[in-house]
Structure formats: structure tokens, C-alpha cells
GUSE-631257 format. One record per atom (N, C-alpha, C, CB): x, y, z; residue in three letters. Coordinates in steps of 0.02 Angstrom, whole numbers, padded with zeros to 5 digits, always signed. Glycine has a CB too. Example, Ala and Ser with C-alpha at 12.3 -4.5 7.8 and 13.67 -1.06 7.14 Angstrom:
+00660-00284+00390Ala +00615-00225+00390Ala +00660-00165+00390Ala +00565-00224+00452Ala +00642-00112+00354Ser +00684-00053+00357Ser +00645+00002+00394Ser +00704-00030+00286Ser 
***
This chain:
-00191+00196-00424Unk -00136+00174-00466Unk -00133+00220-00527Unk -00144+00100-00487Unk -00079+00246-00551Unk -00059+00288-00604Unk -00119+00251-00672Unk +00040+00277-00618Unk -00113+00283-00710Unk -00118+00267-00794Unk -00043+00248-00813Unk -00145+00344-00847Unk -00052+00196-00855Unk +00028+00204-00893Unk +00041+00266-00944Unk +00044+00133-00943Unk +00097+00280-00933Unk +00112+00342-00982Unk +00170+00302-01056Unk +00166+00418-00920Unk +00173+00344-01083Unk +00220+00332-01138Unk +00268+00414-01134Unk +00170+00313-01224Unk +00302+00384-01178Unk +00366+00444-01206Unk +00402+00494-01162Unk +00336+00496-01257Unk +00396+00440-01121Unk +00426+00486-01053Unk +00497+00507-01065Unk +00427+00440-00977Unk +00538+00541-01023Unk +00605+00551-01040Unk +00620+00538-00969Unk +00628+00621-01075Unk +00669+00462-00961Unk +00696+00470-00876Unk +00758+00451-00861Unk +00658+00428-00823Unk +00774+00477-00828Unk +00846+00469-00790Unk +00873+00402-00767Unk +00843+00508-00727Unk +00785+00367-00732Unk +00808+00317-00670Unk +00766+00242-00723Unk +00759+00346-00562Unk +00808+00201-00701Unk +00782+00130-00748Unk +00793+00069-00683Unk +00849+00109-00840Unk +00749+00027-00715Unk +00749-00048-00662Unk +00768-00103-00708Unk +00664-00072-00623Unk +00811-00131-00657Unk +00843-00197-00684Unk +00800-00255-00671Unk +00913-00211-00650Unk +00773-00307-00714Unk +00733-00374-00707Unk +00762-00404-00719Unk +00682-00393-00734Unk +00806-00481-00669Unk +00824-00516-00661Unk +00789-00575-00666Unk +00845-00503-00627Unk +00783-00614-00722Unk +00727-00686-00728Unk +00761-00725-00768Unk +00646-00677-00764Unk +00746-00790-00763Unk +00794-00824-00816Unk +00730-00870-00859Unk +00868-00881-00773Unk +00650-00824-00855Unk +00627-00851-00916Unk +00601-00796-00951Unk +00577-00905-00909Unk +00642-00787-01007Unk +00634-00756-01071Unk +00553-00715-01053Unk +00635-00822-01142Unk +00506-00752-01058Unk +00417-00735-01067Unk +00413-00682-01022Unk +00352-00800-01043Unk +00451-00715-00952Unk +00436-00680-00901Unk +00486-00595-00888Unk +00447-00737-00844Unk +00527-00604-00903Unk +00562-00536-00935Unk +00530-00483-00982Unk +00618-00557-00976Unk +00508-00534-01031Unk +00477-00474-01086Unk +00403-00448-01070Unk +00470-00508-01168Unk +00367-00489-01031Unk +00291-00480-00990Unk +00336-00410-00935Unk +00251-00584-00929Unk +00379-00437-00905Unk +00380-00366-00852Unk +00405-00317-00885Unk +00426-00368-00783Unk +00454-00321-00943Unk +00474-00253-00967Unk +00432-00204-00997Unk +00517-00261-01009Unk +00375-00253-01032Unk +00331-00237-01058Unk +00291-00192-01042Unk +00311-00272-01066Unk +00272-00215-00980Unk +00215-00187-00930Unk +00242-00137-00907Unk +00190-00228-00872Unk +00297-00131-00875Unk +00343-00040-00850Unk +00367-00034-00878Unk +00388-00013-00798Unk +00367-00016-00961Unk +00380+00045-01020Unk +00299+00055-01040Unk +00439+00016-01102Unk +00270+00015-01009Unk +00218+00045-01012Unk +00165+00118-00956Unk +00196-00012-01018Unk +00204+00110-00919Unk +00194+00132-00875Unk +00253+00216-00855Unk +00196+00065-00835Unk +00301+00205-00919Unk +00364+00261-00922Unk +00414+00227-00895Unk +00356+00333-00881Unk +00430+00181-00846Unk +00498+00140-00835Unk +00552+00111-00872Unk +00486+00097-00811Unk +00590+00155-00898Unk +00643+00113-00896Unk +00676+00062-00893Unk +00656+00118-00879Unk +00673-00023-00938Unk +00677-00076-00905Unk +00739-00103-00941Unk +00615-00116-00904Unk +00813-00130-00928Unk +00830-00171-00958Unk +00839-00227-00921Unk +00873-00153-00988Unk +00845-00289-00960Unk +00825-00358-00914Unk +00902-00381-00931Unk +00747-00421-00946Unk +00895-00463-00873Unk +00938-00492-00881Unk +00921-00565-00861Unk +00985-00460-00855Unk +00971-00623-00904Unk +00947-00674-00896Unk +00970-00706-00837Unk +00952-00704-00946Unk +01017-00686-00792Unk +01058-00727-00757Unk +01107-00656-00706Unk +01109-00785-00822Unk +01115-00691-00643Unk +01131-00628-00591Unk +01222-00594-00633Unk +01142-00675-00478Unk +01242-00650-00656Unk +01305-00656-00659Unk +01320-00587-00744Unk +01322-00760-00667Unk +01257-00607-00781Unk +01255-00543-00826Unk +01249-00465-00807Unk +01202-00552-00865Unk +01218-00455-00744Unk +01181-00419-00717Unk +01248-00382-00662Unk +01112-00463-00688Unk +01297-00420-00656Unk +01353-00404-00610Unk +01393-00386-00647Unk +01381-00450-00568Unk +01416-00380-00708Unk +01452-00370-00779Unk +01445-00295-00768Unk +01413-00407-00857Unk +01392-00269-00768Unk +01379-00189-00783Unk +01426-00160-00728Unk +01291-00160-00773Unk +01437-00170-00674Unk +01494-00140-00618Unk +01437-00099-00593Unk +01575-00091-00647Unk +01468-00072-00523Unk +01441-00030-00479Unk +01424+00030-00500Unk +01475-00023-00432Unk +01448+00070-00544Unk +01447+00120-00565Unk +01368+00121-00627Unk +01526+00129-00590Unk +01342+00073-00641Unk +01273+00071-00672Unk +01204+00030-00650Unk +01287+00049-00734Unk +01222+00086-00609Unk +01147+00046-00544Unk +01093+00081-00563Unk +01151+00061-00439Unk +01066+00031-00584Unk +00977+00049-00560Unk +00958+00086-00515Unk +00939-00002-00536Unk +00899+00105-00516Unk +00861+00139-00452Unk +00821+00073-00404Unk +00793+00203-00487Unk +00791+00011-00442Unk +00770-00036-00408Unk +00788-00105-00443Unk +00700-00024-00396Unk +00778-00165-00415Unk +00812-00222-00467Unk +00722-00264-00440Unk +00924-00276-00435Unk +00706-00308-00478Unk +00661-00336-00478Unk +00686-00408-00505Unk +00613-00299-00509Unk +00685-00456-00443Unk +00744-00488-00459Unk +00719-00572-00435Unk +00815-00448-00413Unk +00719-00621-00477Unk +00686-00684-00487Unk +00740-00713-00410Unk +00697-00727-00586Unk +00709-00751-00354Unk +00724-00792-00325Unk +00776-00841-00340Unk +00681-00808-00318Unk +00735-00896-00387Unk +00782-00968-00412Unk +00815-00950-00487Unk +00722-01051-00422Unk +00885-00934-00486Unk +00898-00916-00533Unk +00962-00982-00570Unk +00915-00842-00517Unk +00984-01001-00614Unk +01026-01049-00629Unk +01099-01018-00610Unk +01015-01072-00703Unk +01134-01047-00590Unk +01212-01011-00546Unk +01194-00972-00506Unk +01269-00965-00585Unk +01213-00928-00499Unk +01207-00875-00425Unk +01123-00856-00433Unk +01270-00783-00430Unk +01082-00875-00356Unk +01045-00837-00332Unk +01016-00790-00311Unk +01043-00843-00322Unk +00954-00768-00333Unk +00954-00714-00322Unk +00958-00680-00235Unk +00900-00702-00361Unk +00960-00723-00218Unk +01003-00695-00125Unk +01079-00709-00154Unk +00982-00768-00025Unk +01098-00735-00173Unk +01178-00745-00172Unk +01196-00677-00217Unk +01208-00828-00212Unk +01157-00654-00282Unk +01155-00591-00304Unk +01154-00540-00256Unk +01106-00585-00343Unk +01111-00525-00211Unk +01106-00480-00143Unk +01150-00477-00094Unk +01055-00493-00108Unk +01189-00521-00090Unk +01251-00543-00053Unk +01304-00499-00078Unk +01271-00621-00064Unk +01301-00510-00150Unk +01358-00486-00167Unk +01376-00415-00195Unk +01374-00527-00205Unk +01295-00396-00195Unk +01282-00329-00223Unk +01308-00274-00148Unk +01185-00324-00250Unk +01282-00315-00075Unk +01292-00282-00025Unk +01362-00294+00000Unk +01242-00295+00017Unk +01387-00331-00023Unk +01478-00340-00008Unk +01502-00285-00064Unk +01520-00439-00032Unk +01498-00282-00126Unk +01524-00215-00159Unk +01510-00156-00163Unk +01528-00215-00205Unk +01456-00141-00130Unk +01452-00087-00117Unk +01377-00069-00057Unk +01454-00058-00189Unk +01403-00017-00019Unk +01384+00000+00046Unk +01303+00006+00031Unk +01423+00071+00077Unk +01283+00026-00002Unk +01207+00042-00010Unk +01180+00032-00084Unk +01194+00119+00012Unk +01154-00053-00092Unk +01136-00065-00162Unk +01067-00053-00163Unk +01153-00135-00188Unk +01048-00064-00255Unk +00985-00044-00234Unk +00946-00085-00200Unk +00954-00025-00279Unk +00871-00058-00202Unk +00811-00083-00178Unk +00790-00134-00192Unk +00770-00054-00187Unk +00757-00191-00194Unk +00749-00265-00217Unk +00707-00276-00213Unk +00774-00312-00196Unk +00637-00289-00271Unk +00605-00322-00260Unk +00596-00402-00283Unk +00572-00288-00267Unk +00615-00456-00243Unk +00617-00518-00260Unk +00563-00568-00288Unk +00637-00539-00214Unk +00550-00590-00331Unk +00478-00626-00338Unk +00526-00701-00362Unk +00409-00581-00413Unk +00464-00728-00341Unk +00476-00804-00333Unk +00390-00850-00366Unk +00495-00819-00228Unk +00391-00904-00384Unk +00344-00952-00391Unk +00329-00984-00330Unk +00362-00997-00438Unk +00394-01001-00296Unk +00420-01050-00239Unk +00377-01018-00178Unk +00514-01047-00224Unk +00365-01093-00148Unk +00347-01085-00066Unk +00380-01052-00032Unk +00348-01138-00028Unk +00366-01026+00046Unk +00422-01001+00089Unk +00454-00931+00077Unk +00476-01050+00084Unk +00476-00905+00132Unk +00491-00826+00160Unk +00555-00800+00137Unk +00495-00820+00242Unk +00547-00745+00126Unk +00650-00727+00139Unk +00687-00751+00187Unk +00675-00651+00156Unk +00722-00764+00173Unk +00757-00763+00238Unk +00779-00721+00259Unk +00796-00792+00248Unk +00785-00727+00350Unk +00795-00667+00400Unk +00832-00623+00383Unk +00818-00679+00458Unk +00873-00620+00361Unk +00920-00560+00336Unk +00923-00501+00307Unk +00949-00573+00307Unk +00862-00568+00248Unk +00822-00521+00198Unk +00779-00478+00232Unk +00779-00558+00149Unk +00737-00507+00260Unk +00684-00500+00275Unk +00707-00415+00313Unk +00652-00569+00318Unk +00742-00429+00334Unk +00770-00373+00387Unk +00820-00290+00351Unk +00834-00429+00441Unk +00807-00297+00322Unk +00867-00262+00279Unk +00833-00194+00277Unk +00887-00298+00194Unk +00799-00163+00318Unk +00806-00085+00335Unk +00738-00074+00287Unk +00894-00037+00309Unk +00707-00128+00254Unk +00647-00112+00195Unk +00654-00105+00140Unk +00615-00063+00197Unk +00729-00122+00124Unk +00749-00112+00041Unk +00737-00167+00003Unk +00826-00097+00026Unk +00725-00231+00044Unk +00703-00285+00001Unk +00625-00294+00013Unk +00744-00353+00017Unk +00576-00303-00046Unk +00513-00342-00038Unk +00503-00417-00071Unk +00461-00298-00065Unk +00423-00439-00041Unk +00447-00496-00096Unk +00381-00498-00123Unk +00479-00576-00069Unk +00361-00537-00189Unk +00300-00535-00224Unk +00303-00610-00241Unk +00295-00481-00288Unk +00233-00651-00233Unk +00247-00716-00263Unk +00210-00725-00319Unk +00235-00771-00221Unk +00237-00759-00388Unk +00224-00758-00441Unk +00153-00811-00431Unk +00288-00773-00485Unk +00118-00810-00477Unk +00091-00743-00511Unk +00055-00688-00467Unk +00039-00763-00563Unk +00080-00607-00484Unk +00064-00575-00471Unk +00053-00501-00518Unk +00091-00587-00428Unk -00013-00471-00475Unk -00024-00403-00542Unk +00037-00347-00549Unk -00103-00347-00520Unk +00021-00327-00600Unk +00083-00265-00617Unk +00067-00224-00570Unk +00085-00222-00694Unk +00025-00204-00546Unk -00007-00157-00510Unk +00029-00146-00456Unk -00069-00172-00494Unk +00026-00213-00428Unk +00062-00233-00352Unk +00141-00204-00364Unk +00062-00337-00333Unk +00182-00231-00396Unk +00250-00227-00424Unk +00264-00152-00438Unk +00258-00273-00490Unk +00198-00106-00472Unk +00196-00034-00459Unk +00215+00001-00400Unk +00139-00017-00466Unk +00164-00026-00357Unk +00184+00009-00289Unk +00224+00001-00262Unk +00157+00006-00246Unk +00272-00060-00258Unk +00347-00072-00227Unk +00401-00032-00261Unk +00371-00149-00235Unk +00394-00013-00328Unk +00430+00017-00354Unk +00410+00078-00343Unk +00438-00001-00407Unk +00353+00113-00342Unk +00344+00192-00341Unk +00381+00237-00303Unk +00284+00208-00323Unk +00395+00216-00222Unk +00447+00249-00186Unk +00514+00286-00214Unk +00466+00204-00147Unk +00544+00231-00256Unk +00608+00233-00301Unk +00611+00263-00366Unk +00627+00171-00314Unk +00571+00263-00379Unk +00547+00272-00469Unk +00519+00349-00459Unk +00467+00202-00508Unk +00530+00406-00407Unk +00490+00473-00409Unk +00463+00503-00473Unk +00531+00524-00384Unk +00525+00517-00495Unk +00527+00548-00561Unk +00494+00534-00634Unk +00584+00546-00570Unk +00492+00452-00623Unk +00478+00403-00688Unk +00362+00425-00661Unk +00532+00270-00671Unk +00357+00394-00598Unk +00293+00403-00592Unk +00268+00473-00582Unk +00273+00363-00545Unk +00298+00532-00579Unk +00263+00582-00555Unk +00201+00573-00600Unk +00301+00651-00558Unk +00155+00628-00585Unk +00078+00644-00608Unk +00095+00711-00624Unk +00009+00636-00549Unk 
***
């Protein structure tokens, strides 16, 4: 696993989708620590505001969210446009993606809360080239 870096200069940033405050500022925290790029959001419906044209490289994106879900977010990200990003979903909650998800060519993972930054590293590293080089 990398060292975290600081003062990086990057191109590519990840969107965190959570609707508890702690838990937003714990993950943003942790990948700007690491050189990532993070701006968060409380709710899918803030997060759909930005338009297609300001996509992330990966979304890290809370399950049970209040109004639209974070599958109903994925729904709609893949109805507007042909190739959204990468997803990694974390949840508290019992139980699997569903099939769809589950199936989606490898662009979605899932992590169940609580889980280490570490882990959440490596799902993101694929996507993030530039942010993690060595």
C-alpha cells in the first residue's frame, strides 16, 4: 500500500456520496491524505446537480441514502450517460448488490462499513493512476 502523499497536483478527483457528515469528512480526510482529490456530497440528488460534464474518475458512494438511492443514483447515472464512472458502494447493511450491480463489467465494488482506508485504496487505485503513481 502507498504512503500517503501531500501537495500533490491532480487532474482526477472522487466523489463521496454519504449522508453522515462524520462519515464524509473521515473519508475525505483519509484520500487528501493520500493525494486524492475529494469533494463530498450529502445526498445523490446534490451529486446529480454537477451534470455529466463533471465526472469524477470514481464515486464512492453510501448504499441507504435519504431520497434517491444509491442504486437508484447508478440507475440514473447509467441512463445519462453511456459509460459512468466506477462505483465503489459501501453500506453498514446486510446483503449483496444486486444482480445487475453485481454484474456491471467490474465498475461497481462493494465495501461493508466499517472498513480500512486501505481496502477503499485499492478499489480506487485502478482509476486514480495519476493521483497514486510512486
Amino acid at each position: 500500500m502507498p504512503r500517503p502523499q501531500s501537495n500533490r497536483s491532480l487532474l482526477e478527483w472522487v466523489a463521496v456520496i454519504d449522508d453522515h457528515p462524520s462519515m464524509r469528512l473521515s473519508l475525505t480526510r483519509a484520500l487528501n491524505a493520500y493525494g486524492i482529490t475529494v469533494e463530498s456530497f450529502g445526498c445523490a440528488e446534490d451529486y446529480l446537480q454537477l451534470g455529466a460534464e463533471a465526472q469524477p474518475c470514481c464515486l464512492v458512494l453510501d448504499v441507504q441514502l435519504p431520497g434517491m438511492s444509491g442504486f437508484d443514483l447508478r440507475k440514473a447515472l447509467v441512463a445519462r450517460d453511456e459509460s459512468p464512472p466506477p462505483i465503489v458502494f459501501i453500506s453498514a447493511a446486510e446483503g449483496d448488490l444486486p444482480s445487475d450491480v453485481a454484474r456491471s463489467d467490474g465498475l461497481c465494488r462493494y465495501l461493508r462499513k466499517p472498513f480500512a482506508i486501505g481496502e477503499l485504496i485499492e478499489l480506487l487505485r485502478p482509476h486514480l493512476s495519476r493521483a497514486l503513481e510512486r
